[in-house]
Residue, then its C-alpha position, 0 to 999 in steps of 0.5 A: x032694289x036699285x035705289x038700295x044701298x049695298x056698301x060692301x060686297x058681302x052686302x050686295x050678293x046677300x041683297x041679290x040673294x033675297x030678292x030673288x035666289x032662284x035667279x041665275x048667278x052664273x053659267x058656264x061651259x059644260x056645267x049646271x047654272x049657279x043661283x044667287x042663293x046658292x052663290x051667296x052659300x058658297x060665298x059663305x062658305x068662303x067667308x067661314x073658312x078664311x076666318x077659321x084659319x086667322x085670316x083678318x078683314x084686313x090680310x091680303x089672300x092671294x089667289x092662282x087660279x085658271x078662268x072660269x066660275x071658281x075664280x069668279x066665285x074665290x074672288x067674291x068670297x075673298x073680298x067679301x071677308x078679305x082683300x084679294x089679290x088675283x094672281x097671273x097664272x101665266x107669271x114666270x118664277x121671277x114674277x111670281x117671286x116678286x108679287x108674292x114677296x111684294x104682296x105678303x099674303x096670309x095665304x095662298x088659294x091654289x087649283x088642286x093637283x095645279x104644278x107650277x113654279x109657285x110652290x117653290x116661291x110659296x115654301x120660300x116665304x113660309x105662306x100657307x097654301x089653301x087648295x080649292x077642289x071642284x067636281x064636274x058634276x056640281x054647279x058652275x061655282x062649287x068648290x071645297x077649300x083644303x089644307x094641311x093645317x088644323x086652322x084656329x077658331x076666330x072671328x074677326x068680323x066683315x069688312x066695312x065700305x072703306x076697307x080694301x077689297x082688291x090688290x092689283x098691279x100695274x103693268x110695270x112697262x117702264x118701271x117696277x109694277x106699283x101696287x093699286x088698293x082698290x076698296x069696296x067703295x071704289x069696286x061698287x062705285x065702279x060697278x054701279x058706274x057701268x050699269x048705269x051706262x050700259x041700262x043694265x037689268x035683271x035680263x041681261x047675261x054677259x058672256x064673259x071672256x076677259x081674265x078675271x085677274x084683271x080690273x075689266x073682267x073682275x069690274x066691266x063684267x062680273x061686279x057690274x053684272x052682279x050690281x043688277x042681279x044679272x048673270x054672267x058666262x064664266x068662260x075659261x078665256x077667250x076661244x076664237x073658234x068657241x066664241x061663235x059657240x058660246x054665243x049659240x049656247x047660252x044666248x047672251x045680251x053683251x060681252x065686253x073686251x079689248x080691241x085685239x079680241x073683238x078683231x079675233x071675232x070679227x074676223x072669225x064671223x065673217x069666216x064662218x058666217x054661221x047663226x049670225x042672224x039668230x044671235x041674242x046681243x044687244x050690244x057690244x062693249x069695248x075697253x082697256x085699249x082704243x078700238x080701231x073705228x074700222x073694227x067698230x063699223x064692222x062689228x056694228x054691221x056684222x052684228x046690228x048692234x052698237x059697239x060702246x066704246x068706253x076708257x078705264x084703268x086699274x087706279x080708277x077699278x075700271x071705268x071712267x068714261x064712256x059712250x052712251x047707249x042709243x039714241x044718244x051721240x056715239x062719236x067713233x074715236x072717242x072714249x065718250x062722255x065721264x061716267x062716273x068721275x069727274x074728268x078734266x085735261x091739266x097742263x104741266x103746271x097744274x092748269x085745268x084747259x078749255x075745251x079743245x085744248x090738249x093735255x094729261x087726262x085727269x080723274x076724281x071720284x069715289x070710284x078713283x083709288x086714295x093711292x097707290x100701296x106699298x109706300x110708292x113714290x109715285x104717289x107724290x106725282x100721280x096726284x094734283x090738287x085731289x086729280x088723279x093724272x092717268x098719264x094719258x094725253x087728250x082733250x075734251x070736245x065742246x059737247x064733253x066727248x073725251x079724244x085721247x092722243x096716247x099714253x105720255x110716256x109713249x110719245x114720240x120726241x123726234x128732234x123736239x117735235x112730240x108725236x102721237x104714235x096713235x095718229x101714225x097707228x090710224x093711218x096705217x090702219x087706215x091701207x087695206x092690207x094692214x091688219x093691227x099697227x103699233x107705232x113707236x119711238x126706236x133711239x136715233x143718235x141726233x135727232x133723240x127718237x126716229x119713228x118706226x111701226x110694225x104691222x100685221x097684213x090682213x090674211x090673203x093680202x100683200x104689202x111691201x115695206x115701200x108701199x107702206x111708207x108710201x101711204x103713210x107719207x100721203x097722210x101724215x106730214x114728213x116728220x111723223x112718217x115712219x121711217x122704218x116699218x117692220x111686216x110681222x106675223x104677230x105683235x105683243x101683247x100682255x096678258x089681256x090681249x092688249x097690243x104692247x108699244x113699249x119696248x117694242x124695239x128691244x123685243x122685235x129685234x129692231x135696229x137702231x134708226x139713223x141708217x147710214x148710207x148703203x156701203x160702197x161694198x159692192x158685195x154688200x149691196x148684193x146682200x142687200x139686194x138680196x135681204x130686199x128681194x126675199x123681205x120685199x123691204x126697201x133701202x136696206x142698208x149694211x147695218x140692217x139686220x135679215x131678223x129684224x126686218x122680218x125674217x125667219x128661218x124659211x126666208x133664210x133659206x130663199x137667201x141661202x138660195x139666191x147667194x148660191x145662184x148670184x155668187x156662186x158661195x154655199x153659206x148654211x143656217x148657222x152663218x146667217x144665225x150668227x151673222x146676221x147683218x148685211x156687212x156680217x154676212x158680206x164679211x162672211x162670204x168673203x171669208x168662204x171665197x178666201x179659204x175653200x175651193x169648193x163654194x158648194x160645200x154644204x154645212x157638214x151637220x144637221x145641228x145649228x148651233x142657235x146659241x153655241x156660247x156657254x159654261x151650261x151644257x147644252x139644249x139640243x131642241x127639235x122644233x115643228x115648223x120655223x125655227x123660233x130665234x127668240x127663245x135661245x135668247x131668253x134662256x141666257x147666254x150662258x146656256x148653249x141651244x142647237x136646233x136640229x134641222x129638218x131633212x130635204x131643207x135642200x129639197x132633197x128626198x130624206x134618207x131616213x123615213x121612220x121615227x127610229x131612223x130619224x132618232x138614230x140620224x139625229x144621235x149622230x149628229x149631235x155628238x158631233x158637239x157633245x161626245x158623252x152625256x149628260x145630255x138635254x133633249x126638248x121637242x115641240x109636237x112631232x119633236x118631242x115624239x123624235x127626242x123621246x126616241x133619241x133619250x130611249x135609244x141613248x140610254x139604251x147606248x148606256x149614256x145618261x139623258x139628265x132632261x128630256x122635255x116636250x112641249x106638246x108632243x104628238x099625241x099617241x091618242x090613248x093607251x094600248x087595247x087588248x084587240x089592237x096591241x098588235x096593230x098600233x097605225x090601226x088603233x091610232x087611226x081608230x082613236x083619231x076617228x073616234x075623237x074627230x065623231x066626238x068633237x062634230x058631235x059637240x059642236x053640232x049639238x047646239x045648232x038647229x037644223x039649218x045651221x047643222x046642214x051648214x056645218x055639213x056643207x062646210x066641211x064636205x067642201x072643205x074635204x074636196x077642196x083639201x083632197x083636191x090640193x092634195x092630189x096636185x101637190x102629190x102630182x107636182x112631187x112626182x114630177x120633180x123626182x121624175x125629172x130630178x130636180x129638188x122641190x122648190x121651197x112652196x113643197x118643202x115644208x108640206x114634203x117634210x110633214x109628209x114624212x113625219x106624219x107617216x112615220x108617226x103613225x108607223x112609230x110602235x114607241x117603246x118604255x123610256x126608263x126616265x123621267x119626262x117633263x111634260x109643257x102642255x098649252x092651253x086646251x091642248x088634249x084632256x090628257x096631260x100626258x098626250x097618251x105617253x104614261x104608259x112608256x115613262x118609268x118615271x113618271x112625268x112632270x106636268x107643266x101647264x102653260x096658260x098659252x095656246x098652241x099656236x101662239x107658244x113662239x110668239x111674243x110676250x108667250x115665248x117669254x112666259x114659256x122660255x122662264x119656265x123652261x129655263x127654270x127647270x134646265x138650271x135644277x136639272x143641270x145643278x143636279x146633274x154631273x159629268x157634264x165636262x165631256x161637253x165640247x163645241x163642235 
């Protein structure tokens, strides 16, 4: 079988078919196993309806599906009879806008019942919507294709080896996203690439978590899988806390992933620690990012497995280099030999290099794209003399092991020097408190480009901005020391998981470098000193910006704290949201000394006005936890956005402890701002259950509420039961059991014996840990009432949750007459609704967000949300009238 020749992909699914059909195609989660038999069926069936509705061998079908064996099973059925194009669910409206026009499919496969943005965009340009229905009781894989047209009969025949299988897009960081035709040829040149590589057989089993709208999952996984009539686990994405799971359950050989993922598992196995020893891999793949050579070792020693670090791109349908299998050298920090194509390093002029010398990464081969589509102009610098240039920079050592430097684009040019920003990540890397580093040029008004770095510190450690700095200038010569470095919680990524360096500087908020010296200002050097005090960062200068270097709305209160103690002035939130720099707030201060002869005057309104600028009316939000400064900004400044503070951010006891009670509060104080409806209420977890109690009880006042939206409301865990109707705490603290039971019982049923007493073990310990915590932050409370001090900050945020969790579950919510707009994050509860259906007249709209819980604020996420959310606030407010009554407060 492996010498035979398969030239298209509709050839080689037949060929695994009869060799041996009973052999398992594909797994997944929670579903039967799928043979080749019958993929090759349902990849018929595939076939045979693209044909019947029109479609020709050479029409693009466009494909929006979530992860899992259905996009697995579309993608080889729409290439095998067309060219596929494999869609980002995740893309916002203006995304979707510009792929689908770019791309003109001749139809579009969509999940069935699945809402999103994309209708709209469809009904615009006239494509046919073809929707895919799945039951949960059939085989990994199974679907039925529908639609509401009476197709014509036609037969237009497969495609050859040389058609075009698969569309993709670049990323777009610098430019517009250029369009990569891959053929059959370049897809099995490809995948035959990397089974050769990594000597795969009818016996492995992949366990895939990689999207399966990008070149590694559809190529690195699937195709490669499938080349060899091995099988594949089709997950729904990546899960940190299933990973270990999925591993027990189905007993893989291999996964393959980007670096940020394997750092995600490594982290999350040395946590656990659990069934590690038993586990089935033989190895360990890595690609589309460089893999820090400590997460390398440490997968290695976790696992006892190599970690076969490789280098690949779209243009190239994925792999191009790689290291080998055992016994052969495997040199940490490089990509490895070629594997597949040919590679070699060009200067500027065109000029092949020597061994050793640096230079632009170049490709050919049969698995390497003619060209990019679309008519692009850059077509006529991405090849020279038949060599593809990657843009990458590197050099090949004397054995032929390929180094890479960084992307070109992404070199930093300070005063004519060239750095690689890669050497500056490995050294931060390198401190053992930083977790993940990315390095990048920032603008500087002589020197063209200033390097600057953000981090993310391992959890349970410190680190100051000084320490860092200091590090790095005990590793790297002077002018590549970064001279500012941001600590941050989490840094963007694109849709793979992959660490983003290209814009960082305008997504974080960052500065312009070239500081001038600190002012002579005494009351600045304060402020200064006190933005280095609460950031623990270094040298911060008057232009410094509190946000940019690291703060957030719980540092902004320690701020609040230290200038009430050291200057004898009250400042609120909304004076350092607006004033955020060190002269601003200085300047600011001086104003509140000048014109009050109360400093401790306290700011006269729970509503922040994040964004108070705007012809729109306006956002008033409720978010849990940390206000999130990034999503007024993406919703436009042309639409105002007021956060609503929590109660006791004094430290204080709240005045108001029932969900009513707090709404009420709430209804006040907003209208402080606006005096009539009507109004736009959104609220995130216990937010939204607070702002669908404001709507209700505004509605109710006889004023209009045009938008209510939640974004993950607290669920209310089902509907009423005729022997509970009267006891609401006691039937949420029922389902609640009754959901916690289920979610052991799942987890615990692929464990063995041993492995179930460890679960038990963990979380008996866990439980007297928390209730021993528990106990003692009651006790330090106590004490602080008793003496009549406010709660120091450590208690503040665990005081407040107290307050809602209580009132929750307290909370008997009653019929809202309105329509609700439900967000809904990846994996977050079965029900759509959160257990809310019953109360909206109605009816809910239901928005699925391919983003988990707790990454929704977090970059590039908050943008994809806040399109989507903005999307809907425009054909909300272009419908709603009366709106003039609006006022600044």
């Amino acid at each position: 079988m492996h010498g035979e020749k398969n030239n298209t992909i509709y050839e080689l699914l037949r060929a695994r078919a009869e060799h041996a059909p009973q052999a398992v195609a594909l797994h997944a989660p929670a579903r039967c196993a799928l043979t080749y038999r019958e993929l090759l069926t349902q990849v018929d069936g595939v076939v045979k309806s693209l044909i019947v509705r029109g479609v020709h061998r050479s029409d693009r079908v466009a494909i929006l599906l979530p992860n899992g064996p259905e996009m697995a099973v579309a993608f080889l059925g729409v290439a095998a009879s067309a060219i596929c194009a494999p869609l980002n669910p995740a893309y916002s409206r203006s995304e979707f806008d510009f792929y689908l026009s770019d791309l003109k499919p001749k139809a579009l496969i969509i999940q069935s019942g699945m809402n999103n943005s994309v209708r709209g965009i469809v009904e615009k340009y006239g494509i046919p919507i073809i929707e895919l229905f799945t039951k949960p009781e059939t085989a990994a894989g199974v679907f039925t294709l529908r639609d509401n047209q009476q197709p014509p009969t036609a037969d237009f025949g497969l495609p050859h080896a040389d058609d075009i299988a698969l569309i993709l897009h670049t990323s777009g960081t610098t430019s517009h996203p250029k369009m990569v035709p891959l053929t059959h040829t370049n897809l099995l040149t490809s995948a035959g690439n990397i089974a050769s590589t990594l000597r795969l057989s009818e016996a492995d089993r992949c366990l895939n978590v990689m999207p399966l709208f990008h070149i590694h999952g559809l190529v690195g996984a699937l195709l490669s899988s499938v080349m060899v009539g091995s099988s594949v686990v089709c997950t729904s994405g990546f899960d940190v806390e299933q990973f270990l799971p999925w591993l027990e359950a189905f007993r893989p050989t291999w996964y393959t992933a980007v670096p940020t993922i394997h750092h995600a598992v490594l982290s999350r196995a040395r946590a656990v620690r659990t069934g590690l020893r038993n586990h089935s891999l033989q190895f360990i793949r890595s690609s589309s990012a460089a893999l820090p050579v400590r997460v390398m070792r440490g997968l290695e020693e976790l696992f006892e497995v190599p970690v076969i670090e490789s280098y690949g791109m779209t243009e190239a349908a994925h792999q191009m280099a790689s290291n080998p299998m055992p016994s052969a050298a495997h040199k940490p920090g490089s990509v490895g030999k070629a594997a597949g194509p040919e590679i070699a390093i060009m200067d500027d002029e065109g000029n092949l290099q020597p061994a050793g010398t640096p230079g632009e990464v170049v490709i050919r081969g049969a698995n390497v794209m003619e060209g990019y589509g679309g008519g692009s102009d850059a077509n006529a610098t991405a090849f020279t003399q038949g060599w593809f240039r990657t843009g990458d920079q590197g050099y090949l050592d004397g054995d032929g092991y390929l180094f890479l430097t960084g992307r070109i684009k992404e070199l930093i040019n300070r005063g004519g020097e060239k750095i690689a920003p890669r050497e500056i990540d490995d050294v931060l890397l390198a401190h053992p408190a930083v977790d993940q580093a990315v390095a990048f040029g920032v603008p500087h008004p002589t020197l063209g480009e200033e390097v600057a770095a953000v981090v993310v510190l391992r959890p349970e450690t410190k680190a100051t901005v000084k320490e860092l700095k200091e590090f790095s200038a005990a590793n790297l010569a002077n002018f590549k020391v970064p001279k500012q470095i941001a600590i941050v919680d989490d840094i963007p990524k694109n849709a793979t998981g992959k660490l983003q360096r290209l814009g960082l500087a305008e997504k974080l908020m960052l500065p312009l470098s070239g500081k001038g010296d600190t002012s002579d200002c005494e009351l600045e050097r304060k402020v200064a000193s006190i933005f280095a005090e609460v950031l623990g960062a270094d040298g911060v200068s008057s232009a410094d910006n509190f946000f940019a270097l690291g703060g957030d709305s719980l540092r902004a209160t320690q701020v609040i704290s230290r200038i009430r103690a050291t200057l004898d002035v009250n400042v609120s939130m909304a004076t350092i949201l607006r004033h955020s720099t060190v002269r601003e707030l200085a300047h600011e201060i001086l104003c509140v000394i000048a014109t009050t002869d109360d400093p401790w005057s306290t700011y006269p309104s729970s509503v922040v006005p994040f964004q108070p600028n705007g012809s729109k009316p306006p956002l008033f939000w409720f978010n849990w936890g940390p206000w999130d400064f990034r999503l007024p900004r993406y919703l436009g400044s042309d639409q105002p956005v007021y956060g609503l503070q929590h109660q006791s951010q004094d430290g204080h006891r709240a005045l108001y402890t029932r969900i009513e009670e707090i709404a009420a509060h709430y209804i006040g104080e907003i209208r402080s701002v606006q005096t009539n409806g009507p109004y736009f209420l959104a609220g995130f977890c216990i937010g939204g259950m607070i702002v669908f109690e404001m709507a209700r009880q505004l509605q109710k006042q006889g004023e209009e509420v045009a938008m209510l939206v939640l974004l993950d409301p607290r669920s209310r865990c089902g509907e009423l039961s005729p022997a509970h109707k009267d006891s609401p705490t006691l039937r949420l603290h029922l389902t609640w059991f009754r959901h916690k039971v289920c979610r052991h019982a799942r987890e615990l049923a692929p464990l063995g014996p041993q492995e179930k007493l460890n679960y038990a073990l963990v979380r008996v310990t866990g439980r007297i840990m928390a209730l021993r915590e528990t106990t003692s932050w009651i006790g330090r409370r106590l004490l602080c009432e008793a003496l009549g001090h406010p709660l120091p900050p450590s208690l503040r945020t665990r005081y407040i949750q107290s307050i809602y969790d209580r009132a929750a579950r307290a909370y008997v919510p009653m019929l809202y007459q309105g329509r609700v707009t439900i967000f809904k994050t990846q994996g977050r509860y079965s029900n759509g609704q959160f257990g809310w259906g019953n109360l909206i007249a109605e009816g809910s709209e239901i928005h699925e967000l391919d983003i988990d819980h707790d990454s929704v604020f977090k970059e590039p996420y908050v943008q994809i949300f806040a399109e989507r959310l903005k999307a809907r606030l425009t054909e909300t407010q272009r419908n709603a009238t009366g709106h003039r009554n609006y006022r600044s407060g």
